[in-house]
C-alpha positions in Angstrom: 91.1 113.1 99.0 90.1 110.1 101.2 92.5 108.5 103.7 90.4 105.2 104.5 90.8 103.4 107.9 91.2 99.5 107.9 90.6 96.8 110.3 92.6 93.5 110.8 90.0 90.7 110.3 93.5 88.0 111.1 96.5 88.6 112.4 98.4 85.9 113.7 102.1 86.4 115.1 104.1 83.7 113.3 107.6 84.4 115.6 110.4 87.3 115.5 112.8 87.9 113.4 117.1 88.7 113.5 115.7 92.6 112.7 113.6 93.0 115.7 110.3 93.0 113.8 108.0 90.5 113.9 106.8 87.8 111.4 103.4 88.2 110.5 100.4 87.3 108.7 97.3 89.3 108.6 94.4 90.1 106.3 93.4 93.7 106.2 89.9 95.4 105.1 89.7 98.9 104.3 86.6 101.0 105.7 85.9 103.3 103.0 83.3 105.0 105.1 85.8 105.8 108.2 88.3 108.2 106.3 90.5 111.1 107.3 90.3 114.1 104.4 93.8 115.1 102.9 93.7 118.6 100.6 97.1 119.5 98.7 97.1 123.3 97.3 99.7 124.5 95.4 102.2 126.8 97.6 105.9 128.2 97.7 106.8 125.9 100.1 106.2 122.6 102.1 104.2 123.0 104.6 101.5 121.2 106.3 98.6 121.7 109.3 95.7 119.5 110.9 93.2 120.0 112.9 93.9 117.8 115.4 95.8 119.9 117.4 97.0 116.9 119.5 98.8 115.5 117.0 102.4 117.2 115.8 102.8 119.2 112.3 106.8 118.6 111.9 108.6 115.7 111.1 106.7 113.9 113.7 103.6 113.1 111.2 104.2 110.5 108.9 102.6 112.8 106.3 105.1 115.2 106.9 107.8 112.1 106.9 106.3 110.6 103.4 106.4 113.7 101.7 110.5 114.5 103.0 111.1 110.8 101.8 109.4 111.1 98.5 111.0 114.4 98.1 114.5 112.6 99.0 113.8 110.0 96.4 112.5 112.1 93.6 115.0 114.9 93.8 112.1 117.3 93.4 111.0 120.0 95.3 107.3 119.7 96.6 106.1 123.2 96.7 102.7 122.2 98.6 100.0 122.7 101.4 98.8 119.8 103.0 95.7 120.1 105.2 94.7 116.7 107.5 91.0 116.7 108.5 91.2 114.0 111.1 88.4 111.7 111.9 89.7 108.3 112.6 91.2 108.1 115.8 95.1 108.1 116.3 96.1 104.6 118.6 93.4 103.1 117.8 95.0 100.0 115.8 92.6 101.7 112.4 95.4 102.8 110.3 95.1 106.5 110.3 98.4 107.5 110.4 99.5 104.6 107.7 96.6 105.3 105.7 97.4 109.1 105.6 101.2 108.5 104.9 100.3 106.1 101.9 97.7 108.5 100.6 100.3 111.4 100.5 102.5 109.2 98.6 100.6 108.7 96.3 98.9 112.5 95.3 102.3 113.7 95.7 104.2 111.2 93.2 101.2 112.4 90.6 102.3 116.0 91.2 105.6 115.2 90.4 107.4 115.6 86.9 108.7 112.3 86.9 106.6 110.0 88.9 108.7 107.1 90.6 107.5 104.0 89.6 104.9 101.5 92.1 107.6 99.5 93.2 109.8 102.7 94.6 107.0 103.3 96.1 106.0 100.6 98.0 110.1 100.7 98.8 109.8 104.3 100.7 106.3 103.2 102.3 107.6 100.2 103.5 110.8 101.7 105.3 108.4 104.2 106.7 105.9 101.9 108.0 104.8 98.1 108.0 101.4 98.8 107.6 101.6 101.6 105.1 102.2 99.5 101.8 99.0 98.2 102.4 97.0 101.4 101.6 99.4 101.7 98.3 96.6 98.9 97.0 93.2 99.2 96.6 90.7 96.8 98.5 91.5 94.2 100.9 94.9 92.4 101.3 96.8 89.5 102.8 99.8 91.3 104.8 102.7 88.7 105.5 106.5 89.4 106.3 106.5 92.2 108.8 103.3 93.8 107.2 104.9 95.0 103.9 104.6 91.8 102.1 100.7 92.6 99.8 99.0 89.6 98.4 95.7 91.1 96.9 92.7 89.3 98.6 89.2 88.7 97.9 87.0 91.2 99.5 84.9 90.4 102.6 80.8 90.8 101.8 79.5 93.8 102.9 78.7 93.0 106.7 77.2 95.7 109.0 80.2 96.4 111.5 80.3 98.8 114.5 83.6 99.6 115.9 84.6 101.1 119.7 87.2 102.6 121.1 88.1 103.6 124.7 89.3 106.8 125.3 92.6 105.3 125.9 95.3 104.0 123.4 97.4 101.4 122.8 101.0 101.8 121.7 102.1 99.3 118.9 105.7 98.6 120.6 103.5 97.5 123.7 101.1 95.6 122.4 104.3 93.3 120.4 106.5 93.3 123.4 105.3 90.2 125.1 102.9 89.2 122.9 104.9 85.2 122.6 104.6 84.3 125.9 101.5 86.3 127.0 99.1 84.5 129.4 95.3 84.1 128.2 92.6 85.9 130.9 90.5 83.5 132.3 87.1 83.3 130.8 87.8 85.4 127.8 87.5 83.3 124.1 90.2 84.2 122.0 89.7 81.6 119.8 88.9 81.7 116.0 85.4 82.6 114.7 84.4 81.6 111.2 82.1 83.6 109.0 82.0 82.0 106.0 84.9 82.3 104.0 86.3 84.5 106.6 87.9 83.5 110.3 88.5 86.3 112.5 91.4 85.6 115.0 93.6 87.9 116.6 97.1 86.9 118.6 97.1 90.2 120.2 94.5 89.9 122.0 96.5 88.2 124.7 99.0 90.4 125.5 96.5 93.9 125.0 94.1 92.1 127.3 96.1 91.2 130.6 97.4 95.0 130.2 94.2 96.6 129.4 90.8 94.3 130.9 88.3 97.0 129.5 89.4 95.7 126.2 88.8 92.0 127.1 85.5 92.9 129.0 84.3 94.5 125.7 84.8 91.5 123.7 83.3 89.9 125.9 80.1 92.0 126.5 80.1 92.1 122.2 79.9 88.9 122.0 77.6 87.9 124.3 75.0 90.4 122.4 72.3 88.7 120.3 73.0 90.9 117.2 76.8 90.1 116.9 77.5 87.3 114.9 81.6 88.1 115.9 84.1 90.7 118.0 87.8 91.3 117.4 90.2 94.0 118.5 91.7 95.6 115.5 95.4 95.3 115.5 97.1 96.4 118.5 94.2 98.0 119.9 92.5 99.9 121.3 89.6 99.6 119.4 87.4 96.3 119.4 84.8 95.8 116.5 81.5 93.8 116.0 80.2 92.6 112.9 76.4 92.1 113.5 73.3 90.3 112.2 71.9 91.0 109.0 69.0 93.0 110.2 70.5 94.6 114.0 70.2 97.8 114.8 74.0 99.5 115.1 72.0 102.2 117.1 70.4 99.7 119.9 74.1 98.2 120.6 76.0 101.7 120.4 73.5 103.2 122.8 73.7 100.0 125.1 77.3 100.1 125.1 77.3 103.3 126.1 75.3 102.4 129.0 77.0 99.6 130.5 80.4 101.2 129.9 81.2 104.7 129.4 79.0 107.6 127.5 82.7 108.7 126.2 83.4 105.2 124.8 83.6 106.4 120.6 82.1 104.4 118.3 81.0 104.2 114.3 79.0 102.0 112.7 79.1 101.4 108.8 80.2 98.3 106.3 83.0 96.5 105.2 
C-alpha cells in the first residue's frame, strides 16, 4: 500500500485555544507520487519493522500507536507484520508519519471482523494526530479546528512542483511556539500568492524563518527563479516547495539549487 505525502498550499494561524492547540485553517494536497510503502502479512503476533533505522519500531511510531489504538477500540487482536519502506522524509512538514498512521488505520480496520465505522475512525486518528484525519479522505482537503476538522475541497490542477528539504528538521512544537508574535525578516515576502483559484500563504513562515535563515533564503532564491511561478514552506518546515512554469525544466532548478546551496540539499520533483 501507498502512504502519500501532502503539502500545505494555506495555513493560516487563526489564534490559540483553552486546550493548548492552535486554531487553524489550512488546505492540504496529497502528492500521490511522494509515498512511503506499508506491507501487512499475516503473523502470530504484532509486530512491526522499517527500514529507516533512524526512526523507532515501538510505541514511538505512530504506526505502531494507530494499530494499539485501533486494537484498543475494536477489542480484536491484530495478529500482523507491518513493514514501512520509507521515502518521504521524517520533519519535513510532508506528512509521513500522519500519512502512515492514517494508512494503517485504515488496512487494519478491513482486516478486522467487525470494522469500526468512518466516524470511530476519524475519532482515534484525530486523538492521535491533528493532521492524520486528513489522509482518512481521499484528495485534497480544507483542514480547520486544530487540523482534524475535513471539509472536502476541490483539487488543485496538476502543476509541476519541486520540493526541498535541508538536511535539517523542524520540530512541529517549535515551529507553533511563537508563531503569534514572531517578527517578519527583513526583505523576505511572506505575503499571499495567487494562482488562480489557489492562494498560497503560509503563517509559519515567520517564526521557521527568524530560527532557521536557510529556509527564508530558499524562498527567496525560489522565487526569484524565472521558472517558478510560486514558493511556500510546507507546514512547519523544513521543506520549502516551488510550483513552476508550465514548460520548466525541474532538472535545471534542482541541479542549480544544488549549486548555490548544498549538493546534500534533497529534493523531488513531480505534480500535484
Amino acid at each position: 500500500m501507498l502512504s502519500p505525502a501532502k503539502i500545505n498550499l494555506s495555513l493560516r494561524i487563526l489564534g490559540k485555544r483553552p486546550d493548548g492547540f492552535h486554531e487553524i485553517d489550512t488546505l492540504m494536497a496529497k502528492l500521490p507520487g511522494l509515498a512511503d510503502g506499508i506491507t501487512i502479512t499475516p503473523a502470530r503476533s504484532f509486530s512491526f519493522t522499517c527500514d529507516d533505522l533512524s526512526l523507532p519500531t515501538d510505541s514511538g511510531n505512530l504506526i505502531v500507536k494507530a494499530a494499539e489504538a485501533l486494537a484498543a477500540e475494536s477489542r480484536e487482536s491484530l495478529p500482523y507484520h507491518i513493514h514501512l519502506e520509507k521515502r518521504i522524509p521524517h520533519g519535513a512538514g510532508l506528512g509521513g508519519g500522519s500519512s502512515n498512521a492514517a494508512t494503517t488505520l485504515l488496512a487494519l480496520n478491513g482486516q478486522l471482523d467487525k470494522p469500526l465505522p468512518p466516524e470511530t475512525l476519524h475519532n482515534i486518528a484525530a486523538a492521535l494526530g491533528s493532521d492524520i484525519p486528513f489522509f482518512l479522505y481521499a484528495g485534497t482537503a480544507r483542514c480547520t479546528g486544530r487540523g482534524e476538522i475535513i471539509t472536502a475541497a476541490k483539487n488543485p490542477p496538476p502543476l509541476p512542483i519541486v520540493l526541498f528539504k535541508p538536511m535539517f528538521s523542524v520540530p512541529t512544537p517549535d515551529s507553533y511556539r511563537n508563531c503569534l508574535d514572531a517578527e517578519p525578516l527583513p526583505g523576505i515576502r511572506y505575503g499571499e500568492q495567487h494562482l488562480g483559484e489557489l492562494t498560497l500563504i503560509n503563517d509559519l513562515e515567520k517564526p521557521v524563518f527568524r530560527k532557521h535563515r536557510y529556509l527564508a533564503e530558499l524562498k527567496d532564491w525560489l522565487l526569484q527563479r524565472r521558472d517558478t511561478r510560486a514558493a511556500l514552506m510546507s507546514g512547519s518546515g523544513s521543506t520549502v516547495f516551488a510550483i513552476l512554469r508550465p514548460n520548466a525544466d525541474p532538472a535545471r532548478l534542482i541541479n542549480s539549487a544544488h549549486k548555490y546551496f548544498d549538493q546534500n540539499l534533497w529534493t523531488w520533483s513531480g505534480s500535484l
